[in-house]
C-alpha positions as CSV (number, residue, x, y, z in Angstrom):
1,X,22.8,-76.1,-64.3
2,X,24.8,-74.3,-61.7
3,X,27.0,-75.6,-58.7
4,X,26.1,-78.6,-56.3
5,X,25.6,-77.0,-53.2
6,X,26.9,-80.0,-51.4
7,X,29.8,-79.8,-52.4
8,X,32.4,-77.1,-51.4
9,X,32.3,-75.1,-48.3
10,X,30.2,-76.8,-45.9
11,X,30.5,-78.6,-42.7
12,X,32.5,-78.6,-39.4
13,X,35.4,-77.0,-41.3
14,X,33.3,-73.9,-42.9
15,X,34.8,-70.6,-42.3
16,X,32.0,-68.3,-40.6
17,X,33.8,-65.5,-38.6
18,X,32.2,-65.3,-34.8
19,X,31.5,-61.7,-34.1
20,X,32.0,-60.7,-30.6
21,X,28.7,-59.0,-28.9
22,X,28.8,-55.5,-28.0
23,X,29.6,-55.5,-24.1
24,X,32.6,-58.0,-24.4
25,X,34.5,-55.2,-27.0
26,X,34.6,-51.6,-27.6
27,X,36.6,-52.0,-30.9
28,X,37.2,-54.9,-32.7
29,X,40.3,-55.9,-35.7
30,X,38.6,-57.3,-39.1
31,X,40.8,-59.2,-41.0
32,X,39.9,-59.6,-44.9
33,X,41.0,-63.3,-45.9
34,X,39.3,-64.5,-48.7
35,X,38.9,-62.1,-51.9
36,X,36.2,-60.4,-53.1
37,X,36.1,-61.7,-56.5
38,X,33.3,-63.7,-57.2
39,X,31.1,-62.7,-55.1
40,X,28.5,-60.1,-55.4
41,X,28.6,-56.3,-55.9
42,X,26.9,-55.6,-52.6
43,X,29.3,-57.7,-50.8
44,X,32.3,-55.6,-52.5
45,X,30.9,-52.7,-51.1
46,X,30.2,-53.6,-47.8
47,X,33.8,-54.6,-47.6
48,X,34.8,-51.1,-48.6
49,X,32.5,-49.4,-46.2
50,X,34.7,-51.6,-43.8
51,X,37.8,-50.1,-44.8
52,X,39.1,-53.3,-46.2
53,X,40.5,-52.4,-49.9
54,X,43.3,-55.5,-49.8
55,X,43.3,-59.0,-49.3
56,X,44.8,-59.7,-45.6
57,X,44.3,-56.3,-44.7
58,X,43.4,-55.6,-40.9
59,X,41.2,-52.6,-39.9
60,X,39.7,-51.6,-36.9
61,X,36.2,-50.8,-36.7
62,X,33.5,-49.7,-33.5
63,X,32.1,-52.4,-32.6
64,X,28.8,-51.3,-33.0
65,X,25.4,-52.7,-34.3
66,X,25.2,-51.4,-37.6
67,X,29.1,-52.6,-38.3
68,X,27.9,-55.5,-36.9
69,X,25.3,-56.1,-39.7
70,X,28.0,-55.8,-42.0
71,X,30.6,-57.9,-40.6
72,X,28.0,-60.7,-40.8
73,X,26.8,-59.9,-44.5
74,X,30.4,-60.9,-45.3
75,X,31.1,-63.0,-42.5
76,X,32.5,-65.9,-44.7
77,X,35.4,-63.5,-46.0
78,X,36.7,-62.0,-42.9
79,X,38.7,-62.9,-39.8
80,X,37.2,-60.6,-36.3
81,X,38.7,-60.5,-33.2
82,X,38.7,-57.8,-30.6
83,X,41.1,-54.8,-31.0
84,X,43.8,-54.6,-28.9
85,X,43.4,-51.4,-26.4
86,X,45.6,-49.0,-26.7
């Protein structure tokens, strides 16, 4: 029968990480904070092509638009913000 997709993660208070556009950051800090398990192989790997190996792990990545594809395949299980310069 599967899961009601009603209930759960929906509405105002859905996690969906905003990923900043390419001219407002050079770099930007992904934060892994929800797990991988249970969720799908592809997903697993594109968090590992991120750099992310560990749950609340933080890793700076280009902020290009092919890392961009990838933040938002997994976009419900990270945190982004823009890196800090340094």
């Amino acid at each position: 029968m599967g899961r009601n997709p009603a209930v759960g993660r929906q509405g105002p208070a859905h996690h969906a990480a905003v990923i900043p556009s390419e001219a407002s950051a050079k770099a930007l800090a992904v934060k892994q904070i929800r797990s991988e398990i249970g969720h799908s192989e592809t997903m697993r790997r594109t968090l590992r092509a991120l750099g992310l190996r560990h749950h609340q792990q933080t890793v700076q990545v280009p902020n290009t638009s092919s890392v961009r594809g990838m933040l938002i395949k997994v976009r419900h299980l990270i945190e982004v913000s823009p890196a800090q310069e340094s």
